[in-house]
N, C-alpha and C positions, 0 to 999 in steps of 0.2 A: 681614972678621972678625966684625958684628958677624951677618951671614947663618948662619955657622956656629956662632956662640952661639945663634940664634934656633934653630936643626936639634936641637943638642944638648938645649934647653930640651923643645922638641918631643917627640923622644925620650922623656924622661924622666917627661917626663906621658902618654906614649901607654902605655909601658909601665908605669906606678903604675896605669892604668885597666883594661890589658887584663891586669893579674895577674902578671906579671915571667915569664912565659912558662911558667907550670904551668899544664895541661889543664883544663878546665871542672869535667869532674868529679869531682877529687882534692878533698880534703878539706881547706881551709887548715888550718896547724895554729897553734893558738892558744898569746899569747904565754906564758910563766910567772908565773905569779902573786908578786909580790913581799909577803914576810913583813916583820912590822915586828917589831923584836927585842923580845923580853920584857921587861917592866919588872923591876927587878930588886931583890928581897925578901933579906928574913933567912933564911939558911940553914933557919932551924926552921920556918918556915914554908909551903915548899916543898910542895909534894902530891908526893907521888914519881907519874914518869910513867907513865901508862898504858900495858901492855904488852899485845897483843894475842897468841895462842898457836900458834905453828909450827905449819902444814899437819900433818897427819900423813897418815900413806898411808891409800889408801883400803882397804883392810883394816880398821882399826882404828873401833870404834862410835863416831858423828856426824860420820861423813865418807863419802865418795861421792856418786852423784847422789841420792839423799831427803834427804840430809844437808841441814839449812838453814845458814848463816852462825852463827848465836845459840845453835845447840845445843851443850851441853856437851860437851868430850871425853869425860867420864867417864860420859856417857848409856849407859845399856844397849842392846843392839842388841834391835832390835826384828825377829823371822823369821818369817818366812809360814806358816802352820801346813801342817803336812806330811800327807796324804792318809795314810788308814790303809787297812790291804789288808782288803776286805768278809772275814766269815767266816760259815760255815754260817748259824751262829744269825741273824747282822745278814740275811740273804738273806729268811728268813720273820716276820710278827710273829710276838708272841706270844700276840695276839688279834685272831683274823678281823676280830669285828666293828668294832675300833679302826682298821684296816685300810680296812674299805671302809664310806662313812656311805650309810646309806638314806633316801631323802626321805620326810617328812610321807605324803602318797599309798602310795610301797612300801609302810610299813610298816603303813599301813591297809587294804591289800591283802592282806597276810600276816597279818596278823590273825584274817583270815576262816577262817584255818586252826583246828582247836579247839587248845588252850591247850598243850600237849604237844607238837603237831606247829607251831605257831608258832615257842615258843622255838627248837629247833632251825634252822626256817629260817629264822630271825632271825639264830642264829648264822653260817650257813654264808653268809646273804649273798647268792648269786652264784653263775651255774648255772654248773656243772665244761663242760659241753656250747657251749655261745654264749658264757660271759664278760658275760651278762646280769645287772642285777640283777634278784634275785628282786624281784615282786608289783610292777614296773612297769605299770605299766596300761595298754597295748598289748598285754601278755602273760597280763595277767589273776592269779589265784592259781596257787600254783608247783604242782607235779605233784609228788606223789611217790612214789618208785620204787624199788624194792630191784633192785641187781646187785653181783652178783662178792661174796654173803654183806653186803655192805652198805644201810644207809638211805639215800638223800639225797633232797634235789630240785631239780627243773628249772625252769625259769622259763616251759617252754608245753609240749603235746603234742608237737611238733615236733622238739624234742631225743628223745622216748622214745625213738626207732628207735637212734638215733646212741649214745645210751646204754646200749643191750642189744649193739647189735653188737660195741662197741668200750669192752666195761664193766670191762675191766683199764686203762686208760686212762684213763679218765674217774674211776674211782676215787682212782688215783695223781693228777691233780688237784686231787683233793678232800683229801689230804694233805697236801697243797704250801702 
């Protein structure tokens, strides 16, 4: 008897150490916490208790995934600002030269032009022919060239051909 009392004892300690037979890796669950009862006051002087506010669906503003815990239900919703569809006028500025900025150099370059023919290709900026800016200095002072009944200019000799042959083109560039 007292063999089988020692087996039992045995038993019960092998299994208290190896976990009463739940897998390694399960997560014991911890016990419940016991409350001690509230001491107990004058009706008047009670706090009434704090009441926390029903989930609402996620429809409704300060709920969903941005929603924090703390935000108010009655927060406004806050929406993504919506993409406006370009229209003619947003496509071009309204002034070239705000458009495109010329370096210190260009426009000491352009200068060289006399004071009449500067302004202008100060304004225009940027040859209709390469997309160059005018009075870079690799390109030197801009050229300038009448086609298709118009003025402008180019940023080297190099464009002149490309601007005569193809001066309905090049023009219409220069409107844009």
């Amino acid at each position: 008897m007292i063999a089988i009392r020692k087996f039992g004892w045995s038993v019960l300690v092998l299994a208290a150490f190896a976990g009463c037979g739940k897998p390694e890796n399960e997560p014991a669950t911890p016990a419940p916490a016991e409350t001690a009862p509230a001491p107990e006051t004058s009706p008047a002087t009670i706090p009434p208790p704090e009441t926390k506010p029903e989930p609402s669906p996620a429809t409704e503003p300060g709920t969903g995934a941005a929603a924090t815990p703390d935000m108010p239900k009655d927060a406004p919703e806050i929406q993504a600002p919506q993409p406006t569809p370009a229209t003619k006028d947003d496509a071009k500025p309204q002034d070239k030269s705000a458009a495109v900025s010329l370096s210190s150099e260009e426009v000491a370059t352009i200068k060289k032009l006399p004071p009449a023919e500067a302004e202008v290709a100060l304004k225009q900026a940027v040859c209709p022919v390469s997309g160059e800016h005018l009075g870079t200095p690799k390109m030197g002072v801009p050229v300038k060239v009448t086609a298709a009944g118009r003025t402008f200019f180019l940023c080297c000799d190099g464009c002149t051909e490309e601007a005569k042959d193809n001066a309905a083109a090049v023009v219409a560039k220069l409107k844009q």
